[in-house]
C-alpha positions, 0 to 999 in steps of 0.5 A: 634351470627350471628341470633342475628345481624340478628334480630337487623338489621331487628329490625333497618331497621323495626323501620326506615321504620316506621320513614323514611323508607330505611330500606334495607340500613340496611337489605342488606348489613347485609345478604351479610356480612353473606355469602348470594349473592346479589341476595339472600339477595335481595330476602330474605330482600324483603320476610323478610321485606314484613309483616312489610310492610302490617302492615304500609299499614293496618294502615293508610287504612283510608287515602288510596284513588284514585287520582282524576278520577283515583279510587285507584283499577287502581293503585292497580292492576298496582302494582300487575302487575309492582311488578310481572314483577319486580320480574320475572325479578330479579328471570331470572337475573343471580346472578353474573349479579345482582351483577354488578348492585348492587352498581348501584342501592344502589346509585340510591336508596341513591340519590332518597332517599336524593333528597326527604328527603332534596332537595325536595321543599314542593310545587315542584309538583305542575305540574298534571299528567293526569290519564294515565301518574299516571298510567304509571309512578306507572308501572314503579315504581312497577317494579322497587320496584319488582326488587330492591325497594331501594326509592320506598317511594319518587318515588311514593309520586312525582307521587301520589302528581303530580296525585292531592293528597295531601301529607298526603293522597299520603304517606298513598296509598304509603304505601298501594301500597308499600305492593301491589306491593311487594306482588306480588314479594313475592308470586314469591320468596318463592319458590324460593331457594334463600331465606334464611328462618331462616335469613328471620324469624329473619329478619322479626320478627326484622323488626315487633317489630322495626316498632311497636316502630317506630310507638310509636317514630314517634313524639318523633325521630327527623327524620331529623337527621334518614334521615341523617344517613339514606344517610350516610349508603347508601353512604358508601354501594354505595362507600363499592360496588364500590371500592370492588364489591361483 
């Protein structure tokens, strides 16, 4: 029953990262409802939901490119090392500390994520950023991807499209970068003993069957409405955490 509800959520979050994204609203709440701390179902998630992410990056490859005199390997390599240095950071952070900051991060990833899907202009970054500010703010943004993740998608298409890319070729290279940076996370965390494999497994073989039906509904969901429940759930986490901590 419990790897059922498992599946389906990996199923849910798969098939509303390819919609929308904020798929660990879902997987993270899920895995500490089935007995796992905030930190290892942080860590499972990302292990769990990294596959998924690889297909989406694969996908759209045609789209993938640099930023103006910035060549795209700069910006992977930066994911590399910003998603590592994330990732050691939440493999030495204390499970009861991680725990305090959870709720934290639940409610800057709800706020990042509601910013981008309905306050956000269309032309809002029109402002330039010069190559190394495009290369330190994807630095910074891997790190907080490797530790936490939640909103990464926003973050890096404000910066992608504040470096001259257009909007079409900024979410193809988020999703590339996406899997850079979470792959160095991930090399660091399957050895780690927080990970749940059979819940990880049944995670990730939910999250890749619901991200290939996300890719056949992308044009017949209407996304505005997912992006609405997408900011209910993380709204009712970030209050879940705050009025009972974990």
């Amino acid at each position: 029953m419990l790897i059922g509800f498992i599946i389906a959520a990996g199923f849910w979050a798969g098939l509303q990262n390819s919609l929308a994204g904020g798929g660990s609203f879902v997987t993270l709440p899920v895995l500490i409802l089935s007995g796992m701390t905030p930190l290892a179902a942080n860590i499972t998630s990302t292990v769990a939901l990294f596959p998924g992410q690889v297909t989406s990056g694969f996908a759209g490859r045609r789209l993938v490119t640099g930023a103006g005199r910035l060549p795209f390997w700069v910006l992977f390599v930066v994911s590399v090392l910003g998603g590592a240095l994330g990732g050691l950071l939440l493999l030495k952070t204390p499970s009861s500390i991680f725990a305090l900051l959870v709720p934290w991060l639940v409610l800057f990833a709800t706020a990042v994520f509601a910013w981008g899907s309905f306050l956000r202009k269309p032309g809002e970054f029109k402002a330039h950023l010069e190559p190394f500010g495009a290369v330190l703010a994807q630095f910074v943004i891997a790190i907080y991807g490797g530790y936490f993740g939640g909103g990464i998608g926003f973050l890096m298409m404000a910066a992608l499209t504040m470096a001259g890319l257009s909007t079409r070729s900024a979410g193809a290279t988020k999703n590339a970068l996406a899997g850079v940076m979470n792959a160095a996370a991930v090399a660091l965390f399957v050895t780690s003993p927080q990970v749940h494999w059979n819940q990880a497994l049944a995670l990730g073989a939910g999250a890749l069957v619901g991200g290939l039906c996300g890719s056949w509904a992308l044009h017949r969901v209407n996304e505005r409405l997912l992006r609405m429940v997408i900011v209910g759930i993380g709204v009712c986490l970030t209050i879940g955490l705050f009025l009972k901590p974990i």
